[in-house]
PDB file of N, H, CA, C and O in Angstrom:
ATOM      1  N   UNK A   1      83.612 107.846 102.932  1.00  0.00           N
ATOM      2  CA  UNK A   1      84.438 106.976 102.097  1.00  0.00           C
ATOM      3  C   UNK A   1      84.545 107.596 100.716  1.00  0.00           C
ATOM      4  O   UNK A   1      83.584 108.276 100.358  1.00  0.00           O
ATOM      5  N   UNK A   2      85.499 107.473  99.949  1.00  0.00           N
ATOM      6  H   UNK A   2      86.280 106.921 100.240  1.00  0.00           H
ATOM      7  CA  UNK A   2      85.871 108.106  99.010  1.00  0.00           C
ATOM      8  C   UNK A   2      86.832 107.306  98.034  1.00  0.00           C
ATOM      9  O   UNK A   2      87.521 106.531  98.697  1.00  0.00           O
ATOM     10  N   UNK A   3      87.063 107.250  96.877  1.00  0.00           N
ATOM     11  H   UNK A   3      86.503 107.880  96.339  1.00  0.00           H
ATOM     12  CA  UNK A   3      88.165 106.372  96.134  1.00  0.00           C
ATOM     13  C   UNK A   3      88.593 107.586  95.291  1.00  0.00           C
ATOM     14  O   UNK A   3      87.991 108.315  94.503  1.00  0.00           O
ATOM     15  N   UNK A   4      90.101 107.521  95.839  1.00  0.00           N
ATOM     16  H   UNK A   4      90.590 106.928  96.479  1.00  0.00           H
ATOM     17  CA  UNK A   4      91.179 108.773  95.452  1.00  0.00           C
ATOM     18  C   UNK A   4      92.210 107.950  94.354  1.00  0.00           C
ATOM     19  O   UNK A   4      92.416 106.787  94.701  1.00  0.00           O
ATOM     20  N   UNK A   5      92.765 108.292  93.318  1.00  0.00           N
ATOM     21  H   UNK A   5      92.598 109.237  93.037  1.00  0.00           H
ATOM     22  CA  UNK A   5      94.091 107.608  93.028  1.00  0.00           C
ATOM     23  C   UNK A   5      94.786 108.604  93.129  1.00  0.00           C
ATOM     24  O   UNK A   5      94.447 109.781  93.006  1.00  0.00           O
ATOM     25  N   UNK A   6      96.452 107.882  93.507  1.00  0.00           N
ATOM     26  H   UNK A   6      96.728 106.925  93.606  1.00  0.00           H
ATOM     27  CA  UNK A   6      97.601 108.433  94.452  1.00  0.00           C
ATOM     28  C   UNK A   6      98.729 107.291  93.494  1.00  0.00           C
ATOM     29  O   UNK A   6      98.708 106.120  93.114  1.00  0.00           O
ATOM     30  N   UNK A   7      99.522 108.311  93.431  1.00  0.00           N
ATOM     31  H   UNK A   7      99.538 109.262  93.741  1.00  0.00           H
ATOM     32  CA  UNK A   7     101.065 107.491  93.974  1.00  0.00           C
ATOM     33  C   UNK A   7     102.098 107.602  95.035  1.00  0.00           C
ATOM     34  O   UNK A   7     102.576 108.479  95.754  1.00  0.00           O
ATOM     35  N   UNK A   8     102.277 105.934  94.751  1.00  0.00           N
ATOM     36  H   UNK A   8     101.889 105.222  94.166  1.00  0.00           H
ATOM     37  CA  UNK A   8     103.029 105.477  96.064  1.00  0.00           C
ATOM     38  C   UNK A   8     104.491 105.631  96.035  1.00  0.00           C
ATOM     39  O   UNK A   8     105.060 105.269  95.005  1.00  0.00           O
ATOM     40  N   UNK A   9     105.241 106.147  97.072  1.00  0.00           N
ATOM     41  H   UNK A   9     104.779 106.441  97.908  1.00  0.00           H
ATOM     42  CA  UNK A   9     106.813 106.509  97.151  1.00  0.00           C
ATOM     43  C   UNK A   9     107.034 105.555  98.323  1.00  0.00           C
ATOM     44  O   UNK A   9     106.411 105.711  99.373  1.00  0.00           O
ATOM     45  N   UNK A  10     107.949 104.535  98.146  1.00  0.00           N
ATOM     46  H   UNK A  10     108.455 104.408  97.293  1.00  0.00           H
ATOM     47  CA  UNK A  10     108.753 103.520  99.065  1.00  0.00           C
ATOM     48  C   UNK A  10     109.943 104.058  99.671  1.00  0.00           C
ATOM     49  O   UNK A  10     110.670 104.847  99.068  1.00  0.00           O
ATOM     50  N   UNK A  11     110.179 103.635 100.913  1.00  0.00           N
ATOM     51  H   UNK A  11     109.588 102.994 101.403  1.00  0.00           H
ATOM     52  CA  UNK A  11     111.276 104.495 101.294  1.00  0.00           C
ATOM     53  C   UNK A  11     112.433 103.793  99.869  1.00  0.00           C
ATOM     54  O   UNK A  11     112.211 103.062  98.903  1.00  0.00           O
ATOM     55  N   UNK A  12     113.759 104.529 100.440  1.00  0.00           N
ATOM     56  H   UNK A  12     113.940 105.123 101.224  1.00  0.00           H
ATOM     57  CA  UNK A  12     115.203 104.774  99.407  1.00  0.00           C
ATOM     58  C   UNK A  12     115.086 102.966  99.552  1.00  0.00           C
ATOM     59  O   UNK A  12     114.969 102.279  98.537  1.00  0.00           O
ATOM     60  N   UNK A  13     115.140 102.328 100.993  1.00  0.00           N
ATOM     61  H   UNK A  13     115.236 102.885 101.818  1.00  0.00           H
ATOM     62  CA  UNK A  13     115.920 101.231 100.930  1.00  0.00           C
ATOM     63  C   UNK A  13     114.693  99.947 101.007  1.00  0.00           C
ATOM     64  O   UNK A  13     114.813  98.833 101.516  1.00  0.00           O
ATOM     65  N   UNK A  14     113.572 100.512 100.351  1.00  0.00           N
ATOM     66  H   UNK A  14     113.475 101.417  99.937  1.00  0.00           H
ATOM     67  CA  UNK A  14     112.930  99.022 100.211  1.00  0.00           C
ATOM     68  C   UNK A  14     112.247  99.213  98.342  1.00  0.00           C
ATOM     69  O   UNK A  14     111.732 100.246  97.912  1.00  0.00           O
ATOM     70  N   UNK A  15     112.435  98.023  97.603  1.00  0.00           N
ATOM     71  H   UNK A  15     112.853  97.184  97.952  1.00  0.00           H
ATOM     72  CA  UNK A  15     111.797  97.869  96.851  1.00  0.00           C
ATOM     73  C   UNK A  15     110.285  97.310  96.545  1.00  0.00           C
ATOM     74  O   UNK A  15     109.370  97.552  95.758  1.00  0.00           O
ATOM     75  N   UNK A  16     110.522  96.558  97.463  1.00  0.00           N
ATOM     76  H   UNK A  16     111.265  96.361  98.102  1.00  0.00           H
ATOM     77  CA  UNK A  16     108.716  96.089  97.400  1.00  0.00           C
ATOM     78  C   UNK A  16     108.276  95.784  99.432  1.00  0.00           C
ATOM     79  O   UNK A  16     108.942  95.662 100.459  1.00  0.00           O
ATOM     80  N   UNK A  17     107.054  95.782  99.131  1.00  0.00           N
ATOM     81  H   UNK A  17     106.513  95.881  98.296  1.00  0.00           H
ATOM     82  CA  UNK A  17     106.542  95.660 100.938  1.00  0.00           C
ATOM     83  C   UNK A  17     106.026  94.646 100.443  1.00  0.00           C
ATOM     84  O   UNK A  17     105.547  94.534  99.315  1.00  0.00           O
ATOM     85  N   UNK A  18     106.153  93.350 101.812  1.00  0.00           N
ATOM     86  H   UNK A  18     106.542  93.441 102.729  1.00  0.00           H
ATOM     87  CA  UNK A  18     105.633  91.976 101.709  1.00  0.00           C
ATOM     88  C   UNK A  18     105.013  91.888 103.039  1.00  0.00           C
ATOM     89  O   UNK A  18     105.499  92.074 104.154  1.00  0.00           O
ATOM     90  N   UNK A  19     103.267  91.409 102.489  1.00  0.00           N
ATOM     91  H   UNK A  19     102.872  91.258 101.583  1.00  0.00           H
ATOM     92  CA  UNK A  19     102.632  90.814 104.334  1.00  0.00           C
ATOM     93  C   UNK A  19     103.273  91.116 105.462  1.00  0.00           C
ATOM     94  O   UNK A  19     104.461  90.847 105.641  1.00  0.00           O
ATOM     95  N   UNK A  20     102.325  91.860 106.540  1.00  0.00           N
ATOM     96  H   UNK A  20     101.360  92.079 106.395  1.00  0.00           H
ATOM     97  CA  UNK A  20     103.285  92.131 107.794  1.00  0.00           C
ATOM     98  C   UNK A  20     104.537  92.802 107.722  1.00  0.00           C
ATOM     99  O   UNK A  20     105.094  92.920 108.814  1.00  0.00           O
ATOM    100  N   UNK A  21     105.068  93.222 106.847  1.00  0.00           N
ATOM    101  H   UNK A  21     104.616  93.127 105.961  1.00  0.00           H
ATOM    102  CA  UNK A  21     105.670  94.576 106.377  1.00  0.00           C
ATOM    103  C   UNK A  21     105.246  95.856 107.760  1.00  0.00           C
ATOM    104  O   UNK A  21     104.095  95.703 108.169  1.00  0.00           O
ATOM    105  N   UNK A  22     105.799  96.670 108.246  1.00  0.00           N
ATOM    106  H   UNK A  22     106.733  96.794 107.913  1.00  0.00           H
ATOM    107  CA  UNK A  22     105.024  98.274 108.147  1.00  0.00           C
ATOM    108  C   UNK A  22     106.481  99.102 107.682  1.00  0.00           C
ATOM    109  O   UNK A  22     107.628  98.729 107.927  1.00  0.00           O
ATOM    110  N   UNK A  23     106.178  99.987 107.147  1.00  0.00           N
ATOM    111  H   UNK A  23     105.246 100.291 106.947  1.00  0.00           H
ATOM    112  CA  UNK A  23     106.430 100.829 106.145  1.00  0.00           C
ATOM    113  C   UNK A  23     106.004 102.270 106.502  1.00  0.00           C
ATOM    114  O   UNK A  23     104.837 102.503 106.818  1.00  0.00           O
ATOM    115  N   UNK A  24     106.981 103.276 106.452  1.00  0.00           N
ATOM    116  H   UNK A  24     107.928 103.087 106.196  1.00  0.00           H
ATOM    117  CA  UNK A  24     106.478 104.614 106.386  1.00  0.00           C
ATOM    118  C   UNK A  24     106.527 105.093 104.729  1.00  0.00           C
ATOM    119  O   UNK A  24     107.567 105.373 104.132  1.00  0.00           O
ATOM    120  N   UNK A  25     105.485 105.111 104.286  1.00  0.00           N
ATOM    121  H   UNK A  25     104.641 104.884 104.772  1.00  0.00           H
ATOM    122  CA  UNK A  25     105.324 105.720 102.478  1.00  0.00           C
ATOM    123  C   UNK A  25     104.843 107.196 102.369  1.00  0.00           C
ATOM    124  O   UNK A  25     104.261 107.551 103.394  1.00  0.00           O
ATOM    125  N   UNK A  26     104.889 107.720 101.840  1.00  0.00           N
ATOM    126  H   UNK A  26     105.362 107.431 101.007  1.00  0.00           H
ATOM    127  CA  UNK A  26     104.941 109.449 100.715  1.00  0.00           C
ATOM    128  C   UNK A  26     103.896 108.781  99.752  1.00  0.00           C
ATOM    129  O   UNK A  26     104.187 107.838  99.016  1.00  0.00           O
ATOM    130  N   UNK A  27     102.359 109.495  99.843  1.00  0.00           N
ATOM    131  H   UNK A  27     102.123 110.261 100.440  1.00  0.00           H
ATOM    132  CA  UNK A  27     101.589 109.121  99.199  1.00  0.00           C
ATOM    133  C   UNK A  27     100.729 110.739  98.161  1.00  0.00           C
ATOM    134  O   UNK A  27      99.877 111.544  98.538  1.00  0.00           O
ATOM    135  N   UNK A  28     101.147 110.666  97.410  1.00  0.00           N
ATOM    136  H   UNK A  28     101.839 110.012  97.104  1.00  0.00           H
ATOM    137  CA  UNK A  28     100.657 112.003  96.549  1.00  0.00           C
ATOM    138  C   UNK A  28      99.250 111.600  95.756  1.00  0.00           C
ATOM    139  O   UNK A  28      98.967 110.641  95.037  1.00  0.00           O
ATOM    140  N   UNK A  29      98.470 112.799  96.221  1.00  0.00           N
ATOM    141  H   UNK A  29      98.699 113.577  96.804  1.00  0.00           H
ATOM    142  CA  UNK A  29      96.606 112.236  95.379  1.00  0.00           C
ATOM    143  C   UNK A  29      96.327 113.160  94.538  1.00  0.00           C
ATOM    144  O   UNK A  29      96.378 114.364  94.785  1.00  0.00           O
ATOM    145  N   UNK A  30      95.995 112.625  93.422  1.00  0.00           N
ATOM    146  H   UNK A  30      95.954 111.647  93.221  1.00  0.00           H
ATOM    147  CA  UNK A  30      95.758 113.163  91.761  1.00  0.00           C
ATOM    148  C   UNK A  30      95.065 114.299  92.190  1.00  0.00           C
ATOM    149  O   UNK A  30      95.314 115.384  91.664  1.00  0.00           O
ATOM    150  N   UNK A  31      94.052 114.175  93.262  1.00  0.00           N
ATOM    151  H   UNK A  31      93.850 113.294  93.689  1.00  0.00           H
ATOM    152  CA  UNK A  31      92.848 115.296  93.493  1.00  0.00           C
ATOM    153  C   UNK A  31      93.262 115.471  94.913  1.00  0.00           C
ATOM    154  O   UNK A  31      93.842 114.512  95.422  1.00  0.00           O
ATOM    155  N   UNK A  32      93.066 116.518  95.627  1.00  0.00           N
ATOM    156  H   UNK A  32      92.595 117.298  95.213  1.00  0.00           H
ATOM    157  CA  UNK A  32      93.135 116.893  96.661  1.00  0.00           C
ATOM    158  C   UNK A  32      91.550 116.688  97.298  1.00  0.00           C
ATOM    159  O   UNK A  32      90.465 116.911  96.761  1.00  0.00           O
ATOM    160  N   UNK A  33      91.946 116.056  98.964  1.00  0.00           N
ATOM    161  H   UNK A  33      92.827 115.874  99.400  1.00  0.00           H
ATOM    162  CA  UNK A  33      90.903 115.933  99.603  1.00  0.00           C
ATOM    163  C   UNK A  33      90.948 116.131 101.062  1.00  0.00           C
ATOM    164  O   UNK A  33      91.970 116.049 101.743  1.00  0.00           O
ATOM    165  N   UNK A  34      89.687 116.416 101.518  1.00  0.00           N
ATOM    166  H   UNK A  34      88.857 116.483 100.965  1.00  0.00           H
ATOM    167  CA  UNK A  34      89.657 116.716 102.789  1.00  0.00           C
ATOM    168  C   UNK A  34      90.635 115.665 104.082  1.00  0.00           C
ATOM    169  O   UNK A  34      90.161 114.540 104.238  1.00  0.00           O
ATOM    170  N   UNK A  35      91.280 115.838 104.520  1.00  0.00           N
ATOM    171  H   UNK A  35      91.665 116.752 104.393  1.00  0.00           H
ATOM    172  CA  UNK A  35      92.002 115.234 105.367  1.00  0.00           C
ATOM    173  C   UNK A  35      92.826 115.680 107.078  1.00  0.00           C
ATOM    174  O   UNK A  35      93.145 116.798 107.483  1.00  0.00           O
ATOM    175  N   UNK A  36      92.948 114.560 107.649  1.00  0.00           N
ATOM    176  H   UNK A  36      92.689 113.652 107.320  1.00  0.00           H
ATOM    177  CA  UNK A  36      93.979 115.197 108.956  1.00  0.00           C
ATOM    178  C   UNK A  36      94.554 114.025 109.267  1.00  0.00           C
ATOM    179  O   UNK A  36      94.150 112.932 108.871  1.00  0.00           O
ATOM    180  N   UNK A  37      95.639 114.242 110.078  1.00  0.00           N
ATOM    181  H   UNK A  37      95.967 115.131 110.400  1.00  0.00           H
ATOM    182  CA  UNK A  37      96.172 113.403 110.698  1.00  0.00           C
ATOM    183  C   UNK A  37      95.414 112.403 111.269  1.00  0.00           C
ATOM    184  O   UNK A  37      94.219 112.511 111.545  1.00  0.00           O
ATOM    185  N   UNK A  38      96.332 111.107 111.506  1.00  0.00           N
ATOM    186  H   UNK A  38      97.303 111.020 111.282  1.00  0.00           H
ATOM    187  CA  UNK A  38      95.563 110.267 112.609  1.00  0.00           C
ATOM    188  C   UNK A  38      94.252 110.050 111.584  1.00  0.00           C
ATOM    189  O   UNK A  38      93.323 109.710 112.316  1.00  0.00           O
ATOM    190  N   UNK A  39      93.854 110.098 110.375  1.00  0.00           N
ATOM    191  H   UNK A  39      94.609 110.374 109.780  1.00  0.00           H
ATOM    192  CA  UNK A  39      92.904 109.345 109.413  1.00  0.00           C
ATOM    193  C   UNK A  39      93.011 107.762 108.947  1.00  0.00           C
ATOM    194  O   UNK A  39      93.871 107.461 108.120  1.00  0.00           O
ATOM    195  N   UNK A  40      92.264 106.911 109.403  1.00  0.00           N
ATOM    196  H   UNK A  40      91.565 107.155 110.075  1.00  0.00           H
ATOM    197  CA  UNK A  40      92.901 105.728 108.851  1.00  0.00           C
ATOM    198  C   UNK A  40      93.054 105.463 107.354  1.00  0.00           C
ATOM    199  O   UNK A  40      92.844 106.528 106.773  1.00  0.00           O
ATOM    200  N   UNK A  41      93.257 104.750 106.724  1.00  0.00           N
ATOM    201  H   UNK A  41      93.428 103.885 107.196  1.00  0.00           H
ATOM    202  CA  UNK A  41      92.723 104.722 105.270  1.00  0.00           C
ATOM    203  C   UNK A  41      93.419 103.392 104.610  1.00  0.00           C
ATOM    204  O   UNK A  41      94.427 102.838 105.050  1.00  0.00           O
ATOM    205  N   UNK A  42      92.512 102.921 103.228  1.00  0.00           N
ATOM    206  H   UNK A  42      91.694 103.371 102.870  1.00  0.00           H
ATOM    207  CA  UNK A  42      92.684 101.313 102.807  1.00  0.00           C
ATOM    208  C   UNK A  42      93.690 101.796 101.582  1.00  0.00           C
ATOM    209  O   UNK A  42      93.437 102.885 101.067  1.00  0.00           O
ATOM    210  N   UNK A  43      94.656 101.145 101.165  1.00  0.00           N
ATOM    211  H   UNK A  43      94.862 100.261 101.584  1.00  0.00           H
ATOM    212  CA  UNK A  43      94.808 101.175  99.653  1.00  0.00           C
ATOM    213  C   UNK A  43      94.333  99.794  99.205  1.00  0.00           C
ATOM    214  O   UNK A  43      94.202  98.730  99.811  1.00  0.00           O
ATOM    215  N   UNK A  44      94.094 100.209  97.798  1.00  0.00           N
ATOM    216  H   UNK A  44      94.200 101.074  97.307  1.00  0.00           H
ATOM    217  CA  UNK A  44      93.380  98.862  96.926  1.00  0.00           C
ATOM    218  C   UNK A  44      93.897  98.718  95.965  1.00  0.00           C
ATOM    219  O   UNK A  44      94.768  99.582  95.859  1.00  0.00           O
ATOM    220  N   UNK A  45      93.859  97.881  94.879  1.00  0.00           N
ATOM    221  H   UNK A  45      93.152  97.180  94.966  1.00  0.00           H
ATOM    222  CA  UNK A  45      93.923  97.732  93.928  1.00  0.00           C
ATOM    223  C   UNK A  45      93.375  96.455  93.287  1.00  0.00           C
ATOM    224  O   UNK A  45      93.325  95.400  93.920  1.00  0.00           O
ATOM    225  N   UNK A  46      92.986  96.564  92.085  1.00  0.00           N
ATOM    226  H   UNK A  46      93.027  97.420  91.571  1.00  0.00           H
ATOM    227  CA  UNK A  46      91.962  96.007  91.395  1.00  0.00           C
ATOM    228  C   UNK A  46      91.281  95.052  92.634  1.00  0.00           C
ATOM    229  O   UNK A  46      91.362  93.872  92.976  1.00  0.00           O
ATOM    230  N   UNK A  47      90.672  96.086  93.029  1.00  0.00           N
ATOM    231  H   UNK A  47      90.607  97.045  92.752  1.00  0.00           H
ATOM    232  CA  UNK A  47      89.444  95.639  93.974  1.00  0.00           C
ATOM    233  C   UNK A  47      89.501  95.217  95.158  1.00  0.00           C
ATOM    234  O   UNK A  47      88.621  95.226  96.019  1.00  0.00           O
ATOM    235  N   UNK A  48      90.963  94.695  95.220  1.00  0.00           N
ATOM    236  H   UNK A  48      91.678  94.687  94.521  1.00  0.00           H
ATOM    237  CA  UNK A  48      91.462  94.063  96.946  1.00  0.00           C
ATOM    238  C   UNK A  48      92.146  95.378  97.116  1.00  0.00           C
ATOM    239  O   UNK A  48      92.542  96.324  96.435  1.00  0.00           O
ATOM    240  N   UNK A  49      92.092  94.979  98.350  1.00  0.00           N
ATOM    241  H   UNK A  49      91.770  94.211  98.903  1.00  0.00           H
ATOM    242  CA  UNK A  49      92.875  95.579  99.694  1.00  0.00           C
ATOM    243  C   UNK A  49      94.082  95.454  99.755  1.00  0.00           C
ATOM    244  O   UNK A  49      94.400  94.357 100.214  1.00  0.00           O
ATOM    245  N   UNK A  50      95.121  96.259  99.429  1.00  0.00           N
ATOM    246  H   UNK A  50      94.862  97.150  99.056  1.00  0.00           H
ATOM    247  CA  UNK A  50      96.442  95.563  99.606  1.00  0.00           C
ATOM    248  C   UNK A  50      97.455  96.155 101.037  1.00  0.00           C
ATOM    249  O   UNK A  50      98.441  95.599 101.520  1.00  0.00           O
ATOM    250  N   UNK A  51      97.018  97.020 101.321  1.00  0.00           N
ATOM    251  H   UNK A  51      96.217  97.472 100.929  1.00  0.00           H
ATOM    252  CA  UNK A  51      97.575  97.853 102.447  1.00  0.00           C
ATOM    253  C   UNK A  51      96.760  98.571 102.867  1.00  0.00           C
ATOM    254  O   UNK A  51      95.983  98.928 101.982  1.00  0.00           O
ATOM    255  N   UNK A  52      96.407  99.245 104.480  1.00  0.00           N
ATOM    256  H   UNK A  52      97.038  98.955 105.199  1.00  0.00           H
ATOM    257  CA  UNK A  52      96.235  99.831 105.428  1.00  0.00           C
ATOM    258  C   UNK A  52      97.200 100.976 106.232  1.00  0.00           C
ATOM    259  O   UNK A  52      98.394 100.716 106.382  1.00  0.00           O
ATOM    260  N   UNK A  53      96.733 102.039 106.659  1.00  0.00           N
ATOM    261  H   UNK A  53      95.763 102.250 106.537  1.00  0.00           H
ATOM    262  CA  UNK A  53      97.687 102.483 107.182  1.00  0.00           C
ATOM    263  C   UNK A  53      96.895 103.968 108.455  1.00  0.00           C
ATOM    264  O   UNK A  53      95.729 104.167 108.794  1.00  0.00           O
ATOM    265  N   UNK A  54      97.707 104.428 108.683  1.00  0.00           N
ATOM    266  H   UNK A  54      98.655 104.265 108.408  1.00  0.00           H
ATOM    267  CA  UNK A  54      97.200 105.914 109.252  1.00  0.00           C
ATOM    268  C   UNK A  54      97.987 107.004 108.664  1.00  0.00           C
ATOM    269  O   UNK A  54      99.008 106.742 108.028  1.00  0.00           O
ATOM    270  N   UNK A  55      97.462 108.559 108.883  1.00  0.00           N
ATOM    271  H   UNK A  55      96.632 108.771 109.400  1.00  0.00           H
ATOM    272  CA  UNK A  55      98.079 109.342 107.732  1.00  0.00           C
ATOM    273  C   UNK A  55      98.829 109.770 109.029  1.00  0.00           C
ATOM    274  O   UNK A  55      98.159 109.831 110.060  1.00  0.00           O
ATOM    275  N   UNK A  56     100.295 110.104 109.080  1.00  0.00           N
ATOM    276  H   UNK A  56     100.839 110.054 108.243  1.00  0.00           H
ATOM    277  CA  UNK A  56     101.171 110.518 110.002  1.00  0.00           C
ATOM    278  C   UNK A  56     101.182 111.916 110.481  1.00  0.00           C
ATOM    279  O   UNK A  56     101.138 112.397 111.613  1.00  0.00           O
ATOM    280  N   UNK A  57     101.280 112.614 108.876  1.00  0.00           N
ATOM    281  H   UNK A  57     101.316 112.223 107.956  1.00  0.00           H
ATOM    282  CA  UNK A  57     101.808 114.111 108.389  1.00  0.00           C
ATOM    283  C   UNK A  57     101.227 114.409 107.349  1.00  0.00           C
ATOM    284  O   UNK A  57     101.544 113.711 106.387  1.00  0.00           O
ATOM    285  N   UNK A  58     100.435 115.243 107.155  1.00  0.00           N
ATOM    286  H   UNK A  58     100.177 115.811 107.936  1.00  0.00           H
ATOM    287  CA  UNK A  58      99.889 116.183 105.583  1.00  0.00           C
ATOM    288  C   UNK A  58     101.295 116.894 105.293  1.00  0.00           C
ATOM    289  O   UNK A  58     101.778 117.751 106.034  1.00  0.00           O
ATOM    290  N   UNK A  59     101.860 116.446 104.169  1.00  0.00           N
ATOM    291  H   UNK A  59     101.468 115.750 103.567  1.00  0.00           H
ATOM    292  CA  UNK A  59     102.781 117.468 103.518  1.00  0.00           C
ATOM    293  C   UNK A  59     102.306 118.585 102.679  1.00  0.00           C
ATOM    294  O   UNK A  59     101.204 118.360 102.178  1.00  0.00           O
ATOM    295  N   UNK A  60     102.705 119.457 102.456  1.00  0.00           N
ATOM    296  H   UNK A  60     103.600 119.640 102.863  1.00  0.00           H
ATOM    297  CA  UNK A  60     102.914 120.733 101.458  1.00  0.00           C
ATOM    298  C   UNK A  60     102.803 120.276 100.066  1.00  0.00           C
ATOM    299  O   UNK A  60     103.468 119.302  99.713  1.00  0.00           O
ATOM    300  N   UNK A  61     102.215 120.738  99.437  1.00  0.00           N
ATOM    301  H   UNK A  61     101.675 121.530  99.723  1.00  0.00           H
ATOM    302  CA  UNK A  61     102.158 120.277  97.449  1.00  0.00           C
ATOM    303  C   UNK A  61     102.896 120.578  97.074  1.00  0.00           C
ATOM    304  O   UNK A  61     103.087 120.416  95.868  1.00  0.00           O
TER     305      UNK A  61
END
């Protein structure tokens, strides 16, 4: 377990994700870390949980 900060890219045609949402997002991390596909992982913020997901694709920097 690890706490990374990242920003989040929404696709073109959604502005915000609401509950029960799924969403494919573009997630870029300040620090680079060990990773692969098929990783699950939490996003948080101030302390909750706000989304879940699996990593699809490692992109290129």
């Amino acid at each position: 377990t690890t706490d990374v900060t990242g920003s989040i890219e929404l696709p073109a045609d959604k502005e915000m994700v609401m509950p029960g949402d799924n969403v494919s997002i573009t997630v870029k991390l300040i620090n680079p870390i060990a990773m692969e596909e098929g990783l699950r992982f939490a996003i948080r913020e101030g302390g909750r949980t706000v989304g879940a997901g699996v990593v699809a694709k490692i992109l290129p920097n």
